[in-house]
C-alpha positions, 0 to 999 in steps of 0.5 A: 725356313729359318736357313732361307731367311738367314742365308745369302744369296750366294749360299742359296744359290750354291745349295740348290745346284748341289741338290738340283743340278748335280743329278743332272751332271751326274747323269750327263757324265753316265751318258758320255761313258755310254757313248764311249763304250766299245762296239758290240761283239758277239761275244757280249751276246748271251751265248743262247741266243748266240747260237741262234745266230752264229755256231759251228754248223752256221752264220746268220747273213742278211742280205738287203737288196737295192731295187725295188721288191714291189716289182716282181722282176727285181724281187725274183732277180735278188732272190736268184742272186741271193740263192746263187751263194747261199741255196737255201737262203730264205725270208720275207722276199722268198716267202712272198715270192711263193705266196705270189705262186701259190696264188697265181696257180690258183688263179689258174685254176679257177680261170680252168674251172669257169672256162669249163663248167661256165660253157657245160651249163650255158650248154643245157641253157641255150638252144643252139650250141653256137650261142655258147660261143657267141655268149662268151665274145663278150667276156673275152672282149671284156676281159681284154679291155680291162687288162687293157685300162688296166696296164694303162692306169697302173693297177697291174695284176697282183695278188689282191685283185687278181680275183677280177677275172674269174668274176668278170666270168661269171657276172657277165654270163647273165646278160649273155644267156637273157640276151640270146634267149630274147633275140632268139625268140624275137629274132629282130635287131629293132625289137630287141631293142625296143624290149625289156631286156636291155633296160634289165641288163642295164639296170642289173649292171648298174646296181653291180657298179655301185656295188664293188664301186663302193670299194673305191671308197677304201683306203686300202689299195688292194681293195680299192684296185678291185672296185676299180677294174670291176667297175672298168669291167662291168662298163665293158660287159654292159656295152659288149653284151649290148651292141657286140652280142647283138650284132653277132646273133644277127650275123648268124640268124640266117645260120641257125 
């Protein structure tokens, strides 16, 4: 305190820069000797982890690629090129390239699955074996139209809700069975139509829109994707299963 009261201005001024800003100096002259260092080599590298990378059998090559890997084709098109020089050649593209296979094989066979049980119990349900076929119109229809919306408004097939067709099968076999079930036994258009049926049918289906349409609310896009082509799907089934199925039974009444 004694030196602050005696000293100049000067003086102070002089003392707090040694203090206080020569630090700093300090450290901007080690920052420029940083940036003045030469490029890294591999040989600055600890020679363990080196040999990770590069060694007498090996060299680590990453290859990047310059279209975009969400679409399938480019993403199999890089990794083909890739493969070309080096064969096994491997990474995130090639590991979700067969996740993306896997999945798909195993969509297959779920499709197999419900194509083949789906009819054997729809076989010990409805009285008339002709039914089985009508009842499954509609999934086919359905399942058209949503692929149909679907390349329309951007949400293709991937590996999130690629799960959608499988259920369209089995939520929509319900209607068909209660459907063909009341038509048999009334056997009119009219009265169908004037029974309780419709009004389940319609009820069932709007409770299953709310339901997976609450996905919509989801911020992540695969699960938005799913409520929304189950939503598009469920529409489809209640208007098919509604007006097609019907129709169809109609036509062959006379046939039964």
């Amino acid at each position: 305190m004694h030196w602050l009261k005696t000293a100049d201005q000067p003086e102070i001024y002089q003392a707090i820069s040694l203090q206080a800003l020569q630090p700093l100096a300090q450290m901007e002259q080690n920052f420029k000797q940083m940036m003045q260092a030469p490029p890294a080599t591999i040989k600055d590298i600890p020679t363990q982890l080196a040999q990770r990378y590069y060694n007498q059998d090996y060299a680590l090559v990453v290859a990047y690629p310059s279209g975009d890997m969400r679409d399938v084709k480019q993403l199999d098109k890089f990794i083909d090129a890739v493969q070309a020089v080096a064969p096994n050649a491997t990474g995130r593209p090639v590991a979700e390239q067969q996740v993306g296979k896997i999945i798909t094989q195993a969509f297959i066979q779920a499709i197999c699955y419900s194509l083949a049980l789906i009819p054997l119990v729809l076989l010990f349900a409805l009285k008339h074996k002709r039914d089985v076929v009508l009842s499954f119109i509609p999934l086919l229809l359905t399942t058209l139209s949503t692929m149909a919306v679907a390349h329309w408004s951007g949400f293709s097939l991937n590996m999130a809700n690629i799960i959608v067709i499988p259920l369209i099968f089995g939520l929509g076999v319900d209607n068909g069975i209660h459907i063909v079930e009341r038509f048999r036994e009334i056997g009119s258009v009219k009265a169908f139509y004037q029974s309780s049926t419709p009004k389940a049918a319609i009820l069932s289906s709007l409770t299953t829109i709310v339901t997976f349409g609450s996905l919509l609310l989801a911020d992540h896009r695969g699960m938005f994707s799913i409520g929304f082509l189950l939503t598009i799907a469920i529409g489809f089934l209640l208007v098919y299963s509604l007006t097609v199925l019907p129709a169809l039974l109609f036509s062959t009444k006379k046939r039964v």
